[in-house]
N, C-alpha and C positions, 0 to 999 in steps of 0.2 A: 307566499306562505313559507315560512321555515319550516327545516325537519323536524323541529322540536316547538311542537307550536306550546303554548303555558299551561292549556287546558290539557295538552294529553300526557300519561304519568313516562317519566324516561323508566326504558329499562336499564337495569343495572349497566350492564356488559353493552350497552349500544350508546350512553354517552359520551363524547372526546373525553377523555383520557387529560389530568391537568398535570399530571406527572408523566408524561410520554413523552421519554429522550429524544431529541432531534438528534441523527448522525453529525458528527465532525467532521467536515469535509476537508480533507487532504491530500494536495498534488504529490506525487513522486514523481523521481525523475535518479536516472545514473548517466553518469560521461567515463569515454577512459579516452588518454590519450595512447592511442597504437588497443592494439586487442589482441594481446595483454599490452599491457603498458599501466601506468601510474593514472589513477582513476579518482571520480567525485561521485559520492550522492547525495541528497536532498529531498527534504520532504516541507511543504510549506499549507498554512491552513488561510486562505482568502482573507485578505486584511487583517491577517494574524501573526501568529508564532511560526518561528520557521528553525530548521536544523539543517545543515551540513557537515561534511569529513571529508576526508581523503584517503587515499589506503595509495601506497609505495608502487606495488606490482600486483594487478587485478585486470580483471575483464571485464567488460559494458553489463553484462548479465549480474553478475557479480554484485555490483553497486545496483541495479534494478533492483535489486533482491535485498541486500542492504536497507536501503532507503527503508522500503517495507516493513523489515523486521525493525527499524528504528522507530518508525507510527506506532505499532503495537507495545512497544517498550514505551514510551512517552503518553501516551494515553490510552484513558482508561473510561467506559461507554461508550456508545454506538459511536464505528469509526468508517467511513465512506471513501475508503482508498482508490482514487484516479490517476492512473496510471499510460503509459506510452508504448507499456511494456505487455507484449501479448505473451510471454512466456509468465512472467506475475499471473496477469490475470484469469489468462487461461489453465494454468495453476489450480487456483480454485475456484473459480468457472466449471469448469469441467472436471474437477475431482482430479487430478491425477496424483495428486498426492496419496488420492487412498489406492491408486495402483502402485503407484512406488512401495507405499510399506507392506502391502501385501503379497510384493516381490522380493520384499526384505530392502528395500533401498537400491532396485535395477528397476532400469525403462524395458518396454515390451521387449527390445533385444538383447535384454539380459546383460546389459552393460550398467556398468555402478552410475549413480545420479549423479550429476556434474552438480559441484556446489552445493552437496550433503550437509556442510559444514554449518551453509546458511541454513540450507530449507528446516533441518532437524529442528531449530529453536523456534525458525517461524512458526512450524506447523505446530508447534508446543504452545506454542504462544494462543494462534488461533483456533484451534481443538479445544481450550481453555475456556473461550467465551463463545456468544453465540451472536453476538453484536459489530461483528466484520461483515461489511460489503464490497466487491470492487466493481471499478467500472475503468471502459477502456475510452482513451481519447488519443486521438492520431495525435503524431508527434510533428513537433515545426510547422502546425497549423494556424496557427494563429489564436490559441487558445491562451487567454492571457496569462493564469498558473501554470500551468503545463508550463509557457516559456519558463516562467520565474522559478518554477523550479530545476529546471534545465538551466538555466543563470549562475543558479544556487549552485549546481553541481559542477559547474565549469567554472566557477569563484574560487570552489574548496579544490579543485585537481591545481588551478593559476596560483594558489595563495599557498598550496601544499601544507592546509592547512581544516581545523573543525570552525565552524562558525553557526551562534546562535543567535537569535533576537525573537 
């Protein structure tokens, strides 16, 4: 027996949805050579579109963060950001962004947020919509995008260079 047998009437609000966005699902990933040193990030969508850069003189966080704020720039509906990176996700996981700006932009020990620079656009970005997810995946586990986008970011630091497809 289906949930919706022919004979009984659907209610409005209880059948599937024929316009109900599936999330975009996209790997991030950052590299830096040295920390600091000259660095990559990368965001890549499973048998899809992918993006990379480089930046001169940065930090492994840095380009985590990067990447990030490049998915929200680049698309637009539900976005499923997979990430390596537990300072991202935990990020907004755990809200701490709304303790930062309710410290004015300092962590619990009242020290200024490392990477302001990034987070201010991110969280403009994602305050914006209401259709971000993240989710976390161990890194250099064998996760096929996770690697690729890790690839991706070590391509753009090697090529010292941006790259799309």
């Amino acid at each position: 027996m289906s949930l919706f047998d022919a004979d009984d009437p659907v209610e409005p609000d209880s059948a599937p949805s024929e316009n109900a966005s599936v999330p975009t699902i996209v790997y991030t990933d950052g590299a830096c050579s040295g920390n600091p040193g000259p660095g990559g990030w990368a965001w890549v969508v499973p048998d899809g579109a992918y993006a990379a850069g480089y930046a001169p003189d940065t930090t492994n966080q840095r380009m985590e963060v990067t990447a990030v704020l490049e998915v929200l720039r680049a698309f637009e509906g539900p976005v499923l950001v997979v990430s390596d990176s537990t300072y991202v996700v935990h990020c907004f996981r755990d809200h701490w962004w709304r303790n930062w700006m309710r410290r004015g932009w300092k962590n619990k020990n009242r020290q200024p947020i490392a990477n302001r620079d990034l987070w201010e656009p991110l969280i403009d970005l994602y305050r914006g919509r209401d259709d971000v997810e993240f989710q976390w995946v161990k890194g250099h586990s064998g996760d096929r995008w996770n690697d690729e986008a890790d690839r991706l970011a070590v391509q753009a630091l090697a090529l010292r260079s941006d790259l799309t497809g």
